[in-house]
N, CA and C of each residue as an Amber inpcrd file, in Angstrom:
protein
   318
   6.6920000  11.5430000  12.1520000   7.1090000  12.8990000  12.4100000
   5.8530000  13.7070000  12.7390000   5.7660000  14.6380000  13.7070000
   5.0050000  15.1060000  14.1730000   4.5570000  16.4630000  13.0000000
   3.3920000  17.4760000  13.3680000   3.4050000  18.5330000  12.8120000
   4.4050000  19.6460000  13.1920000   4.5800000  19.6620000  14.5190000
   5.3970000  20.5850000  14.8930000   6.9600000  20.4640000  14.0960000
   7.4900000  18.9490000  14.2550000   8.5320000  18.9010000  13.6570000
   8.7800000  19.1870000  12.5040000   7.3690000  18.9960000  11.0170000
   7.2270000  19.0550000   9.8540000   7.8520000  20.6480000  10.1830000
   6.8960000  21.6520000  10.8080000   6.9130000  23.0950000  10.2640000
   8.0460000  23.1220000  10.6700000   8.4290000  22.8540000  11.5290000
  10.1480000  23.6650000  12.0390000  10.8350000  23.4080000  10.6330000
  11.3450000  22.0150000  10.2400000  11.9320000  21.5830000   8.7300000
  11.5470000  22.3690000   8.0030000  10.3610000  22.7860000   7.9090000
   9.5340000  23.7990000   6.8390000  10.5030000  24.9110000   6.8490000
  10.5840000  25.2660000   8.7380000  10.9380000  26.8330000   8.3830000
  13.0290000  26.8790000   8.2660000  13.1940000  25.7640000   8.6890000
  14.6660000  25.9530000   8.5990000  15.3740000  25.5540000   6.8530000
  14.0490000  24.8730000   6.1380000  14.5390000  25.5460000   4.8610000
  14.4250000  26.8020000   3.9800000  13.2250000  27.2110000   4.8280000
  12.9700000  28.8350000   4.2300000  14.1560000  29.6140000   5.0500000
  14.7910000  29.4830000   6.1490000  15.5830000  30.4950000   6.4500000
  16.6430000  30.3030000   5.6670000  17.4720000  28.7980000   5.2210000
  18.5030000  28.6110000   4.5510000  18.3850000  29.3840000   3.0900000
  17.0160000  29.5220000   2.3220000  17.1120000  30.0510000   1.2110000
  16.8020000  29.0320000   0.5590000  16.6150000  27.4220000   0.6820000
  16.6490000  26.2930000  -0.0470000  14.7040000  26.1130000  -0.6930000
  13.8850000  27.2640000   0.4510000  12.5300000  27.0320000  -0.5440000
  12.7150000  28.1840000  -0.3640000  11.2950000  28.9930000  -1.3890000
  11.0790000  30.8540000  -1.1840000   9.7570000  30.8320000  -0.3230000
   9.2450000  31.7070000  -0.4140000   7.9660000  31.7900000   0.6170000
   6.7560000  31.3740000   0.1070000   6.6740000  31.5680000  -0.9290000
   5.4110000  30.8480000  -1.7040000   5.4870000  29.6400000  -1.2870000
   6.7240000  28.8500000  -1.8440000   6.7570000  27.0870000  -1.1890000
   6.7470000  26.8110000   0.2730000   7.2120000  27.6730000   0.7630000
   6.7590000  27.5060000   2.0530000   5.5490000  27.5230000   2.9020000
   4.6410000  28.6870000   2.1050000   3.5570000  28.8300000   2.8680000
   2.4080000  27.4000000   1.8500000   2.6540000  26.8100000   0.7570000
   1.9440000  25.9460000   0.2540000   2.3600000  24.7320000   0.8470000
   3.3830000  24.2800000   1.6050000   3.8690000  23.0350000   2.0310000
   3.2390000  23.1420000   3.3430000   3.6310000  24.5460000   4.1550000
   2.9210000  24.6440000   5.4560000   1.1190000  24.5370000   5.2490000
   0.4140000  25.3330000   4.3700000  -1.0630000  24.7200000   4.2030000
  -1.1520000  23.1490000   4.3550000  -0.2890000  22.6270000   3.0160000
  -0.5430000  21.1700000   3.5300000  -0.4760000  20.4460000   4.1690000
   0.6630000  20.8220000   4.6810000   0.9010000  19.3720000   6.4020000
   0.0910000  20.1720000   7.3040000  -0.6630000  21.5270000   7.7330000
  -1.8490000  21.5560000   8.2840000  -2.9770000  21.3630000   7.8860000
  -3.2980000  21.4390000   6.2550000  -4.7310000  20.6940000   5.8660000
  -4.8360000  19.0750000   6.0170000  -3.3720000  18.5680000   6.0220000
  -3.5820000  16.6480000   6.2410000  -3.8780000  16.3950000   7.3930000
  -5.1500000  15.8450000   7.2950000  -5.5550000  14.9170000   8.7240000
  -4.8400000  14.1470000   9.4470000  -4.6120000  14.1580000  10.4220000
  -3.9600000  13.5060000  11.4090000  -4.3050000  11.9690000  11.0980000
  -3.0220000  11.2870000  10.5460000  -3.3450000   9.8960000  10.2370000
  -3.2370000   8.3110000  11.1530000  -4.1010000   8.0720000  11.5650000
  -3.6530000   6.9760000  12.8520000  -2.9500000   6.0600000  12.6060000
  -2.2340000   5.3900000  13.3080000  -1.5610000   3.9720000  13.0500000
  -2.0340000   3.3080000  12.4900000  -1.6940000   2.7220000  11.3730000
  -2.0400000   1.4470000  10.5480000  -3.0150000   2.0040000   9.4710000
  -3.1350000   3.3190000   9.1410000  -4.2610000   3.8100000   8.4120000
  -3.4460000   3.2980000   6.7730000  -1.9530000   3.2760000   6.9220000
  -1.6890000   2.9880000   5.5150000  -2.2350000   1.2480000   4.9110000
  -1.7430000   0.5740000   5.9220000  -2.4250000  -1.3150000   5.8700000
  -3.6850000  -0.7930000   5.3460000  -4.6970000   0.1320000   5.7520000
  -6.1040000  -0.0360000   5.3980000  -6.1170000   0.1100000   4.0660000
  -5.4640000   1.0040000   3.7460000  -5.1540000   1.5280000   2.4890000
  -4.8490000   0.5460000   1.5940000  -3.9690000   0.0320000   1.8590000
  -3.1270000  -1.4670000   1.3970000  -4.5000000  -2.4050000   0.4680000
  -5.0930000  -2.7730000   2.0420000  -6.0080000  -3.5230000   1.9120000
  -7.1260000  -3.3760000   1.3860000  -7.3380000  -2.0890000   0.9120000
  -8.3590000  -1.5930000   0.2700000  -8.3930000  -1.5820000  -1.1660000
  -7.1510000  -1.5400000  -1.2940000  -6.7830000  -1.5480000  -2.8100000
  -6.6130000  -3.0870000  -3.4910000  -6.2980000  -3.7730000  -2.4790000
  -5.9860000  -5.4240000  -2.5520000  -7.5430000  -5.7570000  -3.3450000
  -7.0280000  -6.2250000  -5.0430000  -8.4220000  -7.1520000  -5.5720000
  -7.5560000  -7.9010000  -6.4140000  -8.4360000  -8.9030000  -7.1180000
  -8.2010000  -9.8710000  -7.8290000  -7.9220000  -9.9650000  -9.3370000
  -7.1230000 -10.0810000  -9.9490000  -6.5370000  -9.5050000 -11.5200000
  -8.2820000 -10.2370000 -12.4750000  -8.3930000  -9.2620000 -13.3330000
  -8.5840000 -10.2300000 -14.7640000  -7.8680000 -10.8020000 -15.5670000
  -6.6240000 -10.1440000 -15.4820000  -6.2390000  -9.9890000 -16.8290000
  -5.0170000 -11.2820000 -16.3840000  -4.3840000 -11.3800000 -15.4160000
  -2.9420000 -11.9340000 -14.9190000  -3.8780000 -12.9120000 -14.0770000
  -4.2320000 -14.2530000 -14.4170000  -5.1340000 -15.3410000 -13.5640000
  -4.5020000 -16.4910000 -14.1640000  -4.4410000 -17.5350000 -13.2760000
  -4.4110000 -19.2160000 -13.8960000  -5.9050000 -19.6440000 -13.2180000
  -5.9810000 -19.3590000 -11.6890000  -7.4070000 -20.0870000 -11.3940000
  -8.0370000 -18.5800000 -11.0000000  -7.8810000 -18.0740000 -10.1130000
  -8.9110000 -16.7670000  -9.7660000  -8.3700000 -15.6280000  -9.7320000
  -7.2350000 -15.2580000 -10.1950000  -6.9350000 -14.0250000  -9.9750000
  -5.8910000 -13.6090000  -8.9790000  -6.2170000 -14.4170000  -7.9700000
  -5.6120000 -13.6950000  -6.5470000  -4.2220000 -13.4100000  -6.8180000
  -3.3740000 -14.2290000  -7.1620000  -1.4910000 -14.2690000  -7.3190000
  -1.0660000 -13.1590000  -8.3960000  -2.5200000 -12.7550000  -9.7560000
  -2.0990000 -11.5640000  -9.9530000  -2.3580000 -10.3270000  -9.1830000
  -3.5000000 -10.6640000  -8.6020000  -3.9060000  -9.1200000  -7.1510000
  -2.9010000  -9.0940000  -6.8090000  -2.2120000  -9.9960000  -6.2070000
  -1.1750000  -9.6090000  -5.3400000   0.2160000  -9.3470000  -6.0890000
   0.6290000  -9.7170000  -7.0290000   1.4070000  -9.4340000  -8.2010000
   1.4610000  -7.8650000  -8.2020000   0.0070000  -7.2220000  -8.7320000
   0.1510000  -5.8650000  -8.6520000   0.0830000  -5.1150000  -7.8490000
   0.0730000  -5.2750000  -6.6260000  -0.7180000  -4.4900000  -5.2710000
   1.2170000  -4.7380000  -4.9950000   2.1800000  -5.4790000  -5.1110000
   3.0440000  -5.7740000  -4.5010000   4.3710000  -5.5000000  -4.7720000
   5.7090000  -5.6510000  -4.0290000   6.4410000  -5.4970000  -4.8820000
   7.1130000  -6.9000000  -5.5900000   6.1030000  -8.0240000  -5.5700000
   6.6820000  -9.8370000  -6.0740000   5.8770000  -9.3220000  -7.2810000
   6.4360000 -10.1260000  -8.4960000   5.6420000 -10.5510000  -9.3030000
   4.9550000 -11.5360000  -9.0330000   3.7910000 -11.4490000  -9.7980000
   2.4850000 -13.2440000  -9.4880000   2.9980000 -14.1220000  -9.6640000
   4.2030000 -14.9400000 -10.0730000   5.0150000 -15.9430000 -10.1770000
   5.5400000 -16.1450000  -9.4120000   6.0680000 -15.6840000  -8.4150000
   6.5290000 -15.4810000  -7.0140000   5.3810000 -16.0780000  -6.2510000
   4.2770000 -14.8990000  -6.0670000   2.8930000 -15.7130000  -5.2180000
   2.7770000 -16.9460000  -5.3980000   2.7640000 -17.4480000  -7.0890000
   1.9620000 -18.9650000  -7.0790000   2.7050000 -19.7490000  -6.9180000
   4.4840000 -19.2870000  -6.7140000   5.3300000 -20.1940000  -6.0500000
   5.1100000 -20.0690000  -4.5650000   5.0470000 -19.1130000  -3.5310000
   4.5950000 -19.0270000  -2.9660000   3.5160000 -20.1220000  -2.1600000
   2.8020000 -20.0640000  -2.9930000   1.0090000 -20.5310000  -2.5750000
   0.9380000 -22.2410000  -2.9490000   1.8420000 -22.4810000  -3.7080000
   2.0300000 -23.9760000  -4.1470000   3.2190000 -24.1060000  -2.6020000
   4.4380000 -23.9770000  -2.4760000   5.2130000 -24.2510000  -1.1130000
   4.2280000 -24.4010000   0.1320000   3.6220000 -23.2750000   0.4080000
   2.6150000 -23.4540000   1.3680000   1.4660000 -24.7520000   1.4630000
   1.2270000 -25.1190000   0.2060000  -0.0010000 -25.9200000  -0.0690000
   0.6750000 -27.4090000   0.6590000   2.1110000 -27.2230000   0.5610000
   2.8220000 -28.5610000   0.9000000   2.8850000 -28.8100000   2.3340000
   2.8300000 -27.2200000   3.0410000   2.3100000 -27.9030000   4.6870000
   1.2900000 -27.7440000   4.8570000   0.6300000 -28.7900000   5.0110000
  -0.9620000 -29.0880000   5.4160000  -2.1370000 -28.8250000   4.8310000
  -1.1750000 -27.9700000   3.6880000  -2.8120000 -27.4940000   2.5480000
  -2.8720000 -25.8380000   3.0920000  -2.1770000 -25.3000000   3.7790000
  -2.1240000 -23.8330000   4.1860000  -2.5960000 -23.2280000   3.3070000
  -1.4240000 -23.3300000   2.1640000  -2.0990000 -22.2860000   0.9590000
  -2.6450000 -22.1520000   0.2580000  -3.6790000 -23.5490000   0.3220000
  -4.9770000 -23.4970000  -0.3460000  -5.6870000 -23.0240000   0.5450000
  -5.9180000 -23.4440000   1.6640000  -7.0110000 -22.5040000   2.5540000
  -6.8290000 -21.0970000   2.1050000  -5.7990000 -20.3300000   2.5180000
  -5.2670000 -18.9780000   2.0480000  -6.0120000 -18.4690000   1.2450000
  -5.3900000 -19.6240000  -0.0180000  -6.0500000 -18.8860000  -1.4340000
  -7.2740000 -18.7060000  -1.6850000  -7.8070000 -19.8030000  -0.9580000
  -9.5250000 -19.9940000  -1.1740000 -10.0100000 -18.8060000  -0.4800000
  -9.5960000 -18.2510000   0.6190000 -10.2360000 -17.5140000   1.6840000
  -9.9020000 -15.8740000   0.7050000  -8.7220000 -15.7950000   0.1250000
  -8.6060000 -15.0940000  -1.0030000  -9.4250000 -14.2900000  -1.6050000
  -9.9600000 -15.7760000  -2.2220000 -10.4420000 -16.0320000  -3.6000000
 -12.0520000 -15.6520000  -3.5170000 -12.5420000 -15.8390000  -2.0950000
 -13.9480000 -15.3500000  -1.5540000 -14.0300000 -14.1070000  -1.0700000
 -13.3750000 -13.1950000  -0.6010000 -13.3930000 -12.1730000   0.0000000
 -12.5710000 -10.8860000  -1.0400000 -11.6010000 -11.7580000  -1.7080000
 -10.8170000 -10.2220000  -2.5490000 -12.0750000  -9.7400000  -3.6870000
 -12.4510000  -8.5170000  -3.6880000 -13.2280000  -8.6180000  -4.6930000
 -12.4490000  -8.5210000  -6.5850000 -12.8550000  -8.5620000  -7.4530000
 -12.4300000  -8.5870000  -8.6740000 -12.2010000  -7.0200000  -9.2480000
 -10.4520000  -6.8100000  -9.5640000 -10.5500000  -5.3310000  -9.9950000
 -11.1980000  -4.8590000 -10.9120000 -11.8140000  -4.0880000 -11.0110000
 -13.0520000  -3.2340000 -12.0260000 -12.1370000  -2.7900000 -13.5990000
């Protein structure tokens, strides 16, 4: 949704009576103080947050990273990552490549 479209919504609930003007003019600050967000800026986001559990691990972590970053539980992943492992070793590469690059959550 564009900005223009945001404010119009903005203003066709202030005319209905459904916000007052205070909420209006604090909703309108914000969708003009938010930066214009590019495509895929949320994935970065995603991926930025993507690390490796301490606490939820059998070998490194990764199946709980992704456990919590996700909406699967880590039991899911390491079913997951074991199915995969059965064609060709996929999901050990995966995991390994994982397991080197996710860093460890703080």
């Amino acid at each position: 949704m564009s900005i223009a479209e945001e404010l119009e919504r903005l203003q066709a609930l202030r005319e209905r009576g459904t916000i007052s003007d205070e909420e209006f003019a604090r909703a309108k600050a914000q969708v003009l103080d938010e930066p214009a967000s590019p495509r895929g800026a949320s994935h970065r986001s995603f991926l930025q947050q993507l690390a490796r559990s301490r606490s939820d691990r059998v070998i490194g972590g990764v199946c709980g990273g992704l456990g919590h970053n996700t909406d699967l539980p880590s039991w899911a992943w390491r079913v997951i990552f074991c199915l995969t492992l059965l064609y060709f070793g996929a999901g050990l590469l995966i995991y390994i490549l994982l397991w080197i690059f996710l860093p460890e959550e703080p």
